[in-house]
C-alpha positions as CSV (number, residue, x, y, z in Angstrom):
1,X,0.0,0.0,0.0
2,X,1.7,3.5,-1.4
3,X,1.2,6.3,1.5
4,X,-1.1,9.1,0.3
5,X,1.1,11.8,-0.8
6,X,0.1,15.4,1.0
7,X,1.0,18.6,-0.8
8,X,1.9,20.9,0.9
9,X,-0.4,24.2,1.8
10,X,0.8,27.0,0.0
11,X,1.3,30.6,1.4
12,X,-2.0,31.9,0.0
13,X,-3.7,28.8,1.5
14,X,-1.7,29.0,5.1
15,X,-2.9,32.7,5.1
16,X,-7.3,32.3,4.0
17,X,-7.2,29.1,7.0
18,X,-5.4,31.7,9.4
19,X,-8.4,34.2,8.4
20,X,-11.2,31.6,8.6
21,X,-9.5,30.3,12.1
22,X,-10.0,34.4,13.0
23,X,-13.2,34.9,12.1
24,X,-14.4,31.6,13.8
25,X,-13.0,32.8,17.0
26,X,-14.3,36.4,16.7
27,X,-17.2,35.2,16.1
28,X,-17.2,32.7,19.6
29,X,-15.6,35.5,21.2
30,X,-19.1,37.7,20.3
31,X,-21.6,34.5,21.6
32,X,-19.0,35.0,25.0
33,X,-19.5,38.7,25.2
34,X,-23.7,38.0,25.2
35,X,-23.3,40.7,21.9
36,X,-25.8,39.0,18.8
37,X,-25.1,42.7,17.3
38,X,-21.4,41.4,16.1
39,X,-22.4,37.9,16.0
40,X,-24.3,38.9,13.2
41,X,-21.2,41.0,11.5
42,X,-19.8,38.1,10.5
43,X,-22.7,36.3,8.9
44,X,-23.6,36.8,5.3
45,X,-26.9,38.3,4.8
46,X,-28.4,34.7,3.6
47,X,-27.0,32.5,6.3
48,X,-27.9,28.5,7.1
49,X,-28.6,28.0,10.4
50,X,-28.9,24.4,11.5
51,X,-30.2,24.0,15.0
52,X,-29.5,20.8,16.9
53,X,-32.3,18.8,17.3
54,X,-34.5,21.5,15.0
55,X,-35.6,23.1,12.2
56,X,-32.9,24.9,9.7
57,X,-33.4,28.8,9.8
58,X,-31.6,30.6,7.1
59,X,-31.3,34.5,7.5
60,X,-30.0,37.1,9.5
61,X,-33.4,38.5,10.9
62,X,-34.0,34.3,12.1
63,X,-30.6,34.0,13.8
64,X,-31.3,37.5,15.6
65,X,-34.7,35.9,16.8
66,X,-33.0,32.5,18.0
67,X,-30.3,34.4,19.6
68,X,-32.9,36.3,21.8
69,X,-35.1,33.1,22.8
70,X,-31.7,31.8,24.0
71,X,-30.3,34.9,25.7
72,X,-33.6,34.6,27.6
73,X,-33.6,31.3,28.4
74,X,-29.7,30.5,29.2
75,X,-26.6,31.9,30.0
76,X,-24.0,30.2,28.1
77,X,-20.1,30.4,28.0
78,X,-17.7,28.4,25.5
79,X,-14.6,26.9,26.8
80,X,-11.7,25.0,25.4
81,X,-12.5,26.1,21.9
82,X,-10.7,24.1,19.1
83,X,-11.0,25.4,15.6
84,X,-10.0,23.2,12.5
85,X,-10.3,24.9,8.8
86,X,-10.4,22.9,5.4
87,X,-7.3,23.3,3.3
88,X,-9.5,25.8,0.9
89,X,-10.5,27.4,4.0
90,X,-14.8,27.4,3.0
91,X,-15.5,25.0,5.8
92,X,-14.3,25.3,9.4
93,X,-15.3,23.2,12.8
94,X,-14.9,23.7,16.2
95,X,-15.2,21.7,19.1
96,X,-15.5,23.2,22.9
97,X,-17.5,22.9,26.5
98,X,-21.0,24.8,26.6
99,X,-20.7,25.8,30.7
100,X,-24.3,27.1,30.9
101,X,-27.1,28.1,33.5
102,X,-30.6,27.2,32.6
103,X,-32.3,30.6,33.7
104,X,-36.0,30.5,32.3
105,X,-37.9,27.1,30.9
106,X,-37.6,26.5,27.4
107,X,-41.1,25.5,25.6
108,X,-40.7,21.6,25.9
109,X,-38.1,21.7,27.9
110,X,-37.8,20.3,31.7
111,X,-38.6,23.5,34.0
112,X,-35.8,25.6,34.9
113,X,-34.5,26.6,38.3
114,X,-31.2,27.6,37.8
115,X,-29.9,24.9,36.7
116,X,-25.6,24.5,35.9
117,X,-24.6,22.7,33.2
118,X,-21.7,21.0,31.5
119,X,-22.3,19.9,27.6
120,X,-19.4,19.1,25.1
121,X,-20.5,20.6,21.6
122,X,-19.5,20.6,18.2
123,X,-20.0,23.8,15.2
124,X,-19.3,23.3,11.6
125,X,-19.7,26.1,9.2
126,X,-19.4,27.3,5.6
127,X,-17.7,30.4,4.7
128,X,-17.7,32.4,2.1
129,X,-16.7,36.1,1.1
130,X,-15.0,36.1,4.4
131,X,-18.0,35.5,6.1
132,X,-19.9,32.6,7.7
133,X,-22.7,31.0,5.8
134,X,-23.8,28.3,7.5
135,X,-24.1,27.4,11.2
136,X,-24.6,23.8,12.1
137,X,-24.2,22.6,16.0
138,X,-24.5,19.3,17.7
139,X,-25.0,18.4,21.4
140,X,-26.2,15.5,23.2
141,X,-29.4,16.6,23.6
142,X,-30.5,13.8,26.3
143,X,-27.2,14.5,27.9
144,X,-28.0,18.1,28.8
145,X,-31.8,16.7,30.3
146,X,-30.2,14.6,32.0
147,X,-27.9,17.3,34.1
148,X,-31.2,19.7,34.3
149,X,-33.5,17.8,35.4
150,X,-32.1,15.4,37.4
């Protein structure tokens, strides 16, 4: 079995995956700060968001709406963030620690109290134009029941 050969990333490649990697973090920086308002700077205007366990939204105006229901509802900070960019840099993922407080009850959701929490979470995303296009998130849904309600 011949090893697959890897070509090395060029200088214009190195350079997009250390702007994707950038705006990925600027952007988890944003969620941290509580601030939608620059969240949504570096969305495009048409964006995919996929919501775990959910229905995929795809616009600005739709993320702003999520992001409030949420805001309301919990107080979330990301930890340990890992970022990982493709080669051409249009797709980027990152993995991290959702350390959240369960404030106000979520509509089919156990009742909230309070409640700390402790969730590992993926992201991937599409970028384009220097911007993200596409949200997409996964957490063990039954995991974080699990740590509210019991």
């Amino acid at each position: 079995m011949k090893p697959t050969e890897v070509t090395p990333e060029t200088p214009a490649e190195s350079a997009a995956r250390a702007e994707a990697a950038a705006l990925i973090r600027d952007y988890y920086a944003a969620f941290n700060r509580g601030d939608t308002e620059s969240m949504l700077k570096y969305l495009t205007e048409d964006v995919i968001h996929d919501i775990n366990q959910g229905e995929r939204r795809q616009g600005k105006d739709k993320f702003r709406a999520f992001n409030a229901r949420m805001s309301h509802n919990y107080k979330e900070e990301l930890k340990d963030i890992v970022v990982m960019v493709s080669k051409d840099a249009s797709r980027a993922a990152a993995e991290f620690n959702v350390h959240g407080v369960y404030k106000n009850t979520d509509e089919g959701l156990p009742p909230a109290t309070g409640q700390k929490y402790v969730l590992p979470a993926g992201t991937f995303f599409a970028i384009r134009d220097g911007k993200i296009s596409r949200v997409t998130t996964y957490y063990n849904l039954t995991d974080w029941i699990t740590q509210v309600a019991g």
